[in-house]
BAPA-814834 format. One line per 3 residues: their letters; for each residue x, y, z of N, C-alpha, C, CB. Coordinates in steps of 0.2 Angstrom, whole numbers. Glycine has a CB too. Layout:
REM residues N
a = X,Y,Z,X,Y,Z,X,Y,Z,X,Y,Z ~ ...
This chain:
REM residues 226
xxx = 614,586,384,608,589,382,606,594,388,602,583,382 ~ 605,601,385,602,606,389,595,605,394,601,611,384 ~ 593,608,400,589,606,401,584,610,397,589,606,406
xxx = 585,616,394,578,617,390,576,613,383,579,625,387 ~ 582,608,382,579,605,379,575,596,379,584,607,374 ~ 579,596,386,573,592,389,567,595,392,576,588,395
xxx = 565,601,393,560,604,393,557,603,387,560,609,396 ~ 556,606,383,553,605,376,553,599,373,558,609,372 ~ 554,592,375,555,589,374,548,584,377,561,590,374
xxx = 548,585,383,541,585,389,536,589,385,542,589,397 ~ 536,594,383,531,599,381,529,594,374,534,610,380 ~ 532,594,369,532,590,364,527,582,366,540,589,363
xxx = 528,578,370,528,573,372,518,574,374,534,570,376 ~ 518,579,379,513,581,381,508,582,376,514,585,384 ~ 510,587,370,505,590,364,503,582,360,511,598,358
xxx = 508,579,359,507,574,355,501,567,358,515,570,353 ~ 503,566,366,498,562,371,489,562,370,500,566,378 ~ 491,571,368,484,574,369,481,573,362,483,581,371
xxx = 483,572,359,482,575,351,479,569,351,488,577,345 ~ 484,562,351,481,555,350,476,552,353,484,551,348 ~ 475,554,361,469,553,364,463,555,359,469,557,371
xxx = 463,562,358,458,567,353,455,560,348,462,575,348 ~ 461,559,343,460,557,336,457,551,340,468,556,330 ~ 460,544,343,459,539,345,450,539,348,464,537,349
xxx = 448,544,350,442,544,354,435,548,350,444,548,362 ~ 438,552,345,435,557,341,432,560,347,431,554,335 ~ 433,564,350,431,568,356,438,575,359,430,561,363
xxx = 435,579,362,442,582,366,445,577,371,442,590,370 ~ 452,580,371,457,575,375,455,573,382,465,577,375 ~ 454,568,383,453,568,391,457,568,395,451,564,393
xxx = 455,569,402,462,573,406,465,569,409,460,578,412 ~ 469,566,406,473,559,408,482,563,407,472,549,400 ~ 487,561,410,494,563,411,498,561,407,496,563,417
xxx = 505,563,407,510,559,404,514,559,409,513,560,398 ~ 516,553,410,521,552,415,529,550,410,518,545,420 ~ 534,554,415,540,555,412,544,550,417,542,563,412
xxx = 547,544,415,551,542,420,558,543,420,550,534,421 ~ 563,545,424,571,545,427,573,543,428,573,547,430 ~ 578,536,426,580,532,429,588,535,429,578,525,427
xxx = 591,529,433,599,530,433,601,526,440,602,538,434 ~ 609,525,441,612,522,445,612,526,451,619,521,443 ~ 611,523,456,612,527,464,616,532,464,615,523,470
xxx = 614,537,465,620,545,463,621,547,458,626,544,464 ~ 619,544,454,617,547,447,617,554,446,613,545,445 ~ 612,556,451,610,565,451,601,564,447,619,572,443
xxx = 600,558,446,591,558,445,587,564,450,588,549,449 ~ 588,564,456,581,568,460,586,577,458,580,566,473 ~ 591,578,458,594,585,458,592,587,449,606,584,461
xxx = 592,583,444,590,584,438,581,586,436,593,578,435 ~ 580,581,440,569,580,440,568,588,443,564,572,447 ~ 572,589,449,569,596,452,572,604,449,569,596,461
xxx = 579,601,445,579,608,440,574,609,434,587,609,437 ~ 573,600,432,568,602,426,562,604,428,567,597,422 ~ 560,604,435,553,605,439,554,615,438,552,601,450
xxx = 558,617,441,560,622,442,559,629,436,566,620,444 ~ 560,624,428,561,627,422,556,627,422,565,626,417 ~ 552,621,421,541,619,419,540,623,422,536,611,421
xxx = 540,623,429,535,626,432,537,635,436,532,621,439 ~ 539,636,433,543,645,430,535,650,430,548,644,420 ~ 536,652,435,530,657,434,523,657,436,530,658,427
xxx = 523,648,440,518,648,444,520,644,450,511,646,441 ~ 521,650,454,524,648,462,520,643,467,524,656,465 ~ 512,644,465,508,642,471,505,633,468,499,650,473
xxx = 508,627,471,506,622,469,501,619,466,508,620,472 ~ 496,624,469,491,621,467,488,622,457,486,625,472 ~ 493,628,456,491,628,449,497,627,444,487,635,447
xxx = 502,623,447,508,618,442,504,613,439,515,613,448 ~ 509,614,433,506,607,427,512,603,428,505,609,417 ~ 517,602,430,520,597,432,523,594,440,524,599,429
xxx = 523,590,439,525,588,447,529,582,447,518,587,452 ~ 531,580,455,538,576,455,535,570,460,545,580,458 ~ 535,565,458,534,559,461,537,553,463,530,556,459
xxx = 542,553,467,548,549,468,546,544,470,553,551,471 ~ 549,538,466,551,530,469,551,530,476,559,527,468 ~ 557,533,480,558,532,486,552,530,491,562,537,488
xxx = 546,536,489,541,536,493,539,527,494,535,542,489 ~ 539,524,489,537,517,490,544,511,494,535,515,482 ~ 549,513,496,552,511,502,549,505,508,553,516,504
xxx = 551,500,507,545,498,514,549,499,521,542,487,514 ~ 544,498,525,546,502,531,551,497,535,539,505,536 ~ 557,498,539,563,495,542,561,492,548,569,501,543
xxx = 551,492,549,550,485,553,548,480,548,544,486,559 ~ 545,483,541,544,474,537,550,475,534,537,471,532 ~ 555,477,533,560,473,530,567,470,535,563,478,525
xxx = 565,473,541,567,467,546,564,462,547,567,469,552 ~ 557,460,547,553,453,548,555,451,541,543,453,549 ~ 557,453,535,557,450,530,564,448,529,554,454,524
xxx = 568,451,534,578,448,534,580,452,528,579,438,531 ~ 577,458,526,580,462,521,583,470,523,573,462,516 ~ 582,472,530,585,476,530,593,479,527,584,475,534
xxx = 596,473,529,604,475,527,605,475,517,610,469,531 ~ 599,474,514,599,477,506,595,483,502,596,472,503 ~ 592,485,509,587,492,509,591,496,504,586,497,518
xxx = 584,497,498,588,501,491,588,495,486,596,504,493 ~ 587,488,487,587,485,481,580,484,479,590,479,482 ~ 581,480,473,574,481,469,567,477,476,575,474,460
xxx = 568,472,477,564,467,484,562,473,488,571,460,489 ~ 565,478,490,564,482,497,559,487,497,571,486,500 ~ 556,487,490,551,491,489,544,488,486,555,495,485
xxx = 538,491,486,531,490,486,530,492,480,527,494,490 ~ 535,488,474,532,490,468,526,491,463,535,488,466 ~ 522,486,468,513,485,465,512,491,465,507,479,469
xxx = 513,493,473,510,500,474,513,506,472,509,500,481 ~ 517,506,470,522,512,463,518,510,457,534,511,462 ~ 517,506,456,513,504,447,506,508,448,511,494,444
xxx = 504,504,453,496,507,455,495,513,454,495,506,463 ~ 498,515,457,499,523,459,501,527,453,506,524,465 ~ 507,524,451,507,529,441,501,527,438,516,525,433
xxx = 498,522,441,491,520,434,484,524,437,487,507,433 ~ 484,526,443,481,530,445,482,539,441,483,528,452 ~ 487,540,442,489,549,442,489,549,435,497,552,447
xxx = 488,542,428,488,543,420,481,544,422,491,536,415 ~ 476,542,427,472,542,423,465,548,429,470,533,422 ~ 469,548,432,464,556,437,467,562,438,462,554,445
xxx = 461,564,435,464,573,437,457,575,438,470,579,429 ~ 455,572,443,449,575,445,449,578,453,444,570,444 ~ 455,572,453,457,576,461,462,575,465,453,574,465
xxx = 464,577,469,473,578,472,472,570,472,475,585,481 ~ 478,567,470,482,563,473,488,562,477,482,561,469 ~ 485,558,483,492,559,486,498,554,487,491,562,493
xxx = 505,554,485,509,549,486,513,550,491,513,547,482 ~ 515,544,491,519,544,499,527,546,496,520,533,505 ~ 531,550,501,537,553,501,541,549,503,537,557,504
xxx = 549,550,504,555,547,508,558,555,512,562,543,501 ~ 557,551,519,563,556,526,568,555,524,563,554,535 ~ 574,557,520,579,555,522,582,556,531,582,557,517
xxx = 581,562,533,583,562,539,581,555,544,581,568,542 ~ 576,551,543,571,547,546,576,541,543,561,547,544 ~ 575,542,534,577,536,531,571,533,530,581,532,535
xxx = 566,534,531,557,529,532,553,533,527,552,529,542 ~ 548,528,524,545,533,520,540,536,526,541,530,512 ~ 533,540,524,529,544,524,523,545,519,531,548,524
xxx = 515,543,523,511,542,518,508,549,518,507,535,520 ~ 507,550,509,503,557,513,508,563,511,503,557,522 ~ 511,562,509,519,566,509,516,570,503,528,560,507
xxx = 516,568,495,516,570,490,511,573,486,519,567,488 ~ 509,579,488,501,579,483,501,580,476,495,584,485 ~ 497,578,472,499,579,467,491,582,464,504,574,465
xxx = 492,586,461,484,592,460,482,591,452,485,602,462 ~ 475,592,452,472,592,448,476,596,439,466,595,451 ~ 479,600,441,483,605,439,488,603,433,486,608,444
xxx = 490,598,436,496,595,433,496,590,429,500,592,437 ~ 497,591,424,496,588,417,501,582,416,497,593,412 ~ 507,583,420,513,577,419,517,578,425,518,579,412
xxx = 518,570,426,521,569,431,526,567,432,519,566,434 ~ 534,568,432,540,565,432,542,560,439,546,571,431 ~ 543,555,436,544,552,440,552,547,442,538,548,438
xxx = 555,547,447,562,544,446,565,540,452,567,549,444 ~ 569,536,449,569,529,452,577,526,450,560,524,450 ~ 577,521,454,583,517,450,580,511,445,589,514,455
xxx = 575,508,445,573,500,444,568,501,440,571,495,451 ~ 567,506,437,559,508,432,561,504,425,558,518,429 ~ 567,501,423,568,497,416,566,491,419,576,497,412
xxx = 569,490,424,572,481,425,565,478,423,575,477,433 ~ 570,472,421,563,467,418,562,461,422,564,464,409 ~ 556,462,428,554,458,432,545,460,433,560,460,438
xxx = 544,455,435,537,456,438,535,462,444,535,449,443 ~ 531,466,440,530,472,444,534,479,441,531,471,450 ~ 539,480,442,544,482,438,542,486,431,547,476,436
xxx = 538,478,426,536,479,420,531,485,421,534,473,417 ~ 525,480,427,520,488,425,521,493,426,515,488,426 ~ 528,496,432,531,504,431,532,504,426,535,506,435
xxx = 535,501,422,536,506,416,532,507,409,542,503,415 ~ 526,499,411,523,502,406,516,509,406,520,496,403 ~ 516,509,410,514,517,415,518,524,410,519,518,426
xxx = 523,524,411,529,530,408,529,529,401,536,528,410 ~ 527,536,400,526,537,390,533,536,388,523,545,387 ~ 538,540,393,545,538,390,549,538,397,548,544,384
xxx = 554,534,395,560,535,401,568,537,401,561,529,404 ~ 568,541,402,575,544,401,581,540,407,574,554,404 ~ 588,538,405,592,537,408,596,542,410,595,532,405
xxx = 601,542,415,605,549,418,610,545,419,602,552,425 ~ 617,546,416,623,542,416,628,549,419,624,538,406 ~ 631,545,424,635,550,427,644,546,428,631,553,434
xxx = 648,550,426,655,548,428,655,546,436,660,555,427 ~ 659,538,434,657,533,440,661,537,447,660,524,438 ~ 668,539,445,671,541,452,666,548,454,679,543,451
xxx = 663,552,451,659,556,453,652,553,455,658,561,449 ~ 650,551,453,642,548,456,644,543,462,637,543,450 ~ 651,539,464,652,537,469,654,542,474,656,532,469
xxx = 657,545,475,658,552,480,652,555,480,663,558,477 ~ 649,556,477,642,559,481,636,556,482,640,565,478 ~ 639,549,480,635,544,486,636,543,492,636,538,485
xxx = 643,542,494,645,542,498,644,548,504,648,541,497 ~ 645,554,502,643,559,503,638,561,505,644,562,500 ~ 631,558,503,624,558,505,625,556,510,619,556,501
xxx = 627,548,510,625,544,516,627,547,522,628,539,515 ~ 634,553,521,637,555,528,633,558,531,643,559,528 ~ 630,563,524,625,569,526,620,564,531,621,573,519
xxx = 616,561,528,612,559,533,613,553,539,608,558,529 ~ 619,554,541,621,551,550,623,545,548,614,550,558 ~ 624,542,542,631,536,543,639,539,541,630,530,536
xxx = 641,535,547,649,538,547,654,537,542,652,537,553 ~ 659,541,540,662,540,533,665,531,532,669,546,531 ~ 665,526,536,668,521,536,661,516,535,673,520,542
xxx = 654,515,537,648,515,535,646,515,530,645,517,537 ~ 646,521,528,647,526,520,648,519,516,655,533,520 ~ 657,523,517,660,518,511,659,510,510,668,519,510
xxx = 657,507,518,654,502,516,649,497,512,653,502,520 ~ 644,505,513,637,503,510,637,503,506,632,506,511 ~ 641,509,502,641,509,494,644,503,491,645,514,490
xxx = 649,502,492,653,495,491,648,489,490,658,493,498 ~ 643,487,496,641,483,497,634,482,495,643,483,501 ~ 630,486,495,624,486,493,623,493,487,621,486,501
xxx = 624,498,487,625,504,482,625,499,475,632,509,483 ~ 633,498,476,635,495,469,635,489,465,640,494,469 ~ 632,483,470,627,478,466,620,482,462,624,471,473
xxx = 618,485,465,610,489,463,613,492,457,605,495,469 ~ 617,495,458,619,501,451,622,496,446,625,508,452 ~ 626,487,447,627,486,440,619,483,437,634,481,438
xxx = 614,481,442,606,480,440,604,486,434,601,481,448 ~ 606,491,436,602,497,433,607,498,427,601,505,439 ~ 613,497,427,617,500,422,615,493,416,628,501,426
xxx = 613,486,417,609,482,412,602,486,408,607,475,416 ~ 599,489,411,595,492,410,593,497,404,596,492,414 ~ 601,500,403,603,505,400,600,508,392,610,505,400
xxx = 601,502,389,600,502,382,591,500,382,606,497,379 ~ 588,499,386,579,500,384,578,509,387,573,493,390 ~ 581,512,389,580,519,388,575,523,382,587,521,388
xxx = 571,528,384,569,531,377,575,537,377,559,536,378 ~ 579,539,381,585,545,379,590,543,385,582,555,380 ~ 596,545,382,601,544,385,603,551,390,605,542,380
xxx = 604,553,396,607,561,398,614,558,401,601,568,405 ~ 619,561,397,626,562,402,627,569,404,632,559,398 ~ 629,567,413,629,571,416,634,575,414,628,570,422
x = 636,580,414,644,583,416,648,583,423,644,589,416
């Protein structure tokens, strides 16, 4: 699938959102969002796909403050590598457990329902590896928020209410020997060494991605990468 026609397809989802707010309230639509969720397997190419489709949406208005779309990543919700050291979870950092998922639901049930005023989410350093609170604003402006993650399907406590937040969630299926190589590859980039690397994927990467690859078939659309 083209990305204009995953654009158009957002633009679609958006006009229809509003319409039935209108009908349901008999009023104009209120300024509530649609949230678009991205899921996929670790390396999938989820964050490299959300910011070309940011890139196409928001075409022609450079200054953030007046984008109708914006990008709000999972990662930001990361807990931090001193409580997931007290919690004995460090060496699974990236599984579903290592993350603040109340507070990722919170936060999508927040930004469906205010656009009165910047909201701000927390970001991921990868150079740090740590999130960042404060990282992400997201303005009044923005009518939809894509959001992407690996764990937005799974059916667990918490989990559920990320996804019931998301009007629709798109899966990102990528050829497995390519989405391992530039897993691996990321990791190097960011200061683990290629025998670490290939460890990590092995060991922790690749339990998480067959979690996410169960997931698959509650998808609202399928994208295979090339």
């Amino acid at each position: 699938m083209r990305l204009q026609e995953l654009a158009d397809r957002i633009e679609r989802l958006v006009a229809a959102a509003s319409e039935e707010r209108a009908a349901a309230e008999d009023r104009p639509p209120p300024r509530g969002r649609t949230i678009i969720g991205i899921v996929g397997e670790p390396g999938a190419g989820k964050s490299t796909l959300t910011e070309n489709l940011l890139a196409l949406l928001n075409a022609g208005a450079p200054d953030p403050e007046q984008q109708r779309f914006a990008h709000v990543p999972m990662d930001g919700f990361h807990l931090a590598d001193a409580e997931l050291q007290r919690l004995g979870l460090l060496a699974r950092k990236g599984a579903p457990e290592t993350f603040d998922v109340y507070g990722y639901a919170e936060l999508l049930r927040r930004l469906r329902r205010d656009r009165r005023n910047t909201v701000y989410a927390p970001g991921f350093e990868r150079t740090l590896e740590q999130p960042l609170a404060g990282r992400v604003p997201v303005f009044p402006s923005a009518h939809t928020v894509l959001t992407e993650g690996n764990y937005l399907l799974l059916e667990e406590p918490g989990w559920r209410q990320v996804r019931e937040q998301c009007t629709e969630v798109w899966y990102v299926e990528q050829e497995d020997q390519v989405r391992i190589r530039q897993l691996v590859e990321r990791h190097i980039a960011f200061g683990k060494s290629p025998e670490t690397a290939e460890a990590w994927v092995r060991d922790v990467d690749e339990p998480n991605a067959e979690l996410v690859r169960a997931t698959q078939d509650q998808a609202d659309l399928l994208i295979i990468l090339a």
